[in-house]
Structure formats: structure tokens, C-alpha cells
C-alpha positions in Angstrom: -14.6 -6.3 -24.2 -12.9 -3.6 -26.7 -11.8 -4.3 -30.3 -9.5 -2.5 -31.0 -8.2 -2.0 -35.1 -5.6 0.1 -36.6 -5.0 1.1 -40.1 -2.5 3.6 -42.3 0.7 2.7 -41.4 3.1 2.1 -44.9 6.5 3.3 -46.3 6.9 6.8 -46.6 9.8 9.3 -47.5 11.9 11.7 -44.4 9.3 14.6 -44.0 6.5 13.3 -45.3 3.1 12.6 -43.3 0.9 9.8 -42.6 -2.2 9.2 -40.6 -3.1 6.4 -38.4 -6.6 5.4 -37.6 -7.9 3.3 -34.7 -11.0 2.0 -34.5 -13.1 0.7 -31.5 -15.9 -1.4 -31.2 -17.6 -3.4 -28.4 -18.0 -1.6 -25.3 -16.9 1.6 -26.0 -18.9 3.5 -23.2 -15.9 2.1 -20.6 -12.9 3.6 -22.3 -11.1 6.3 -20.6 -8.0 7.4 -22.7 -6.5 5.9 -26.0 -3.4 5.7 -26.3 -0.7 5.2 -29.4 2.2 3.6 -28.3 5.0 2.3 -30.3 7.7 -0.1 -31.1 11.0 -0.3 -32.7 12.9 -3.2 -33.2 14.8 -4.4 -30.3 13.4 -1.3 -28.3 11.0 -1.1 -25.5 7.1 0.1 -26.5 7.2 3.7 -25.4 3.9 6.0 -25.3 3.5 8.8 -28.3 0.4 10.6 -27.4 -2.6 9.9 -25.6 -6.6 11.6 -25.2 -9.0 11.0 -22.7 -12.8 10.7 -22.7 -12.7 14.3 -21.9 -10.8 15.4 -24.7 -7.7 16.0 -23.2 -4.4 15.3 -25.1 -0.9 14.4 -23.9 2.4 14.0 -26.2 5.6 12.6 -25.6 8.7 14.9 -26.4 9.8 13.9 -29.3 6.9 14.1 -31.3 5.2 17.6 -30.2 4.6 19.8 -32.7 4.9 16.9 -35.2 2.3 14.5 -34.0 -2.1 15.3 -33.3 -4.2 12.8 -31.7 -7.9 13.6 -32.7 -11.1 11.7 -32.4 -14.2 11.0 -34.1 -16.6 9.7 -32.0 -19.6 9.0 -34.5 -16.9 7.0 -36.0 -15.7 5.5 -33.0 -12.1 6.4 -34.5 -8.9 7.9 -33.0 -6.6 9.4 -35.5 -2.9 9.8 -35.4 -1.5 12.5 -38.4 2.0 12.5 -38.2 4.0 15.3 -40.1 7.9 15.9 -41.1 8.8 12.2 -40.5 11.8 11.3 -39.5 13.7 7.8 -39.7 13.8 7.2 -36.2 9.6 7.3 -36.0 10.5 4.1 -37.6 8.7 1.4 -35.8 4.7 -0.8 -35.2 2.5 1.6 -33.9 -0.1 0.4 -31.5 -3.4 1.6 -29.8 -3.9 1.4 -26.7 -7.5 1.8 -24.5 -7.3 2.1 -21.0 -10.9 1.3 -19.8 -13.1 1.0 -16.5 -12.6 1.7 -13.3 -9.0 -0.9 -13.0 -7.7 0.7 -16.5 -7.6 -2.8 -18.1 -5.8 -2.7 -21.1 -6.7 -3.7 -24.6 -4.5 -3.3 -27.5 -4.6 -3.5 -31.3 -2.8 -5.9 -33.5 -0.1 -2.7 -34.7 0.5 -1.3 -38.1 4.2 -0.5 -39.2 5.5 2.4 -40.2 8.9 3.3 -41.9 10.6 6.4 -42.5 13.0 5.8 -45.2 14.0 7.4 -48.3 
């Protein structure tokens, strides 16, 4: 089993930044990418970046060269820093971990983030 718990989502201003954290606990050996989707109202949950055990990273389009997924693994923490926010990054931002061999999916309860002046 994975726990997963995200934090730093709040209310901030077109073009400013936050950063999302997500941490993991239980069995953390198992997980092979984390994932941050998210979720606007009335809209389907659509994937914004992604790393692997390995390190690897993966963006959706909208947000490159706005968005960096990063990890701390003495803290068992994936980080999401968002830049040059825009309104439509509106939404309840999950995490994801994909683990073992199926890729079972465990999920966090979400933190919300608006974009709104």
C-alpha cells in the first residue's frame, strides 16, 4: 500500500508561482513513476507531468517550460513548481503513483489551485 499526500496548492495572482509537494509513504520501493494530474471543473483529469524511478521526466504541452517535476527521495517527496500562472491552470491537482509490476494506481486526496487576480 502507498499513501500518497499533497500539499501547496492556494490562490495566487496570473504569473505568479507555486509549488506542489507530494509525499509518499508505505511501500515506496514498488513505485515506478509519479504522476501530477489535474482537474478542472466539469473537465476530464488530464496528466501534467510525470518522473520515473529512473529520473526520467515527461510534460504535457501546455505546461513545458512553465512546469518542473523534481524529487527528493530522502524526503520521499515529489515536487511540482509551477511558474507564470495562468487562469486556465485553474483546477485540483492530484498525484498519482503508478506501482509494481500491473501499475496499480494510488492517488492523493488533491489540493486546489486558482489562478485568479
Amino acid at each position: 500500500q502507498v499513501v500518497l499526500v499533497e500539499s501547496g496548492g492556494g490562490l495566487v495572482p496570473p504569473g505568479g508561482s507555486l509549488r506542489l509537494s507530494c509525499v509518499a509513504s508505505g511501500a515506496i520501493l514498488g513505485i515506478n513513476v509519479i504522476n501530477w494530474y489535474r482537474q478542472a471543473p466539469g473537465k476530464q483529469r488530464d496528466l501534467v507531468a510525470a518522473i520515473t524511478s529512473g529520473g526520467s521526466t515527461h510534460y504535457a504541452d501546455d505546461v513545458k517550460d512553465r512546469f518542473t517535476i523534481s524529487r527528493d527521495s530522502a524526503k520521499n517527496t515529489v515536487y511540482l513548481q509551477m511558474n507564470r500562472l495562468k487562469p486556465e491552470d485553474t483546477a485540483v491537482y492530484y498525484c498519482n503513483a503508478e506501482y509494481g509490476i500491473s501499475n496499480y494506481d494510488y492517488w492523493g486526496q488533491g489540493t486546489q489551485v486558482t489562478v485568479s487576480s
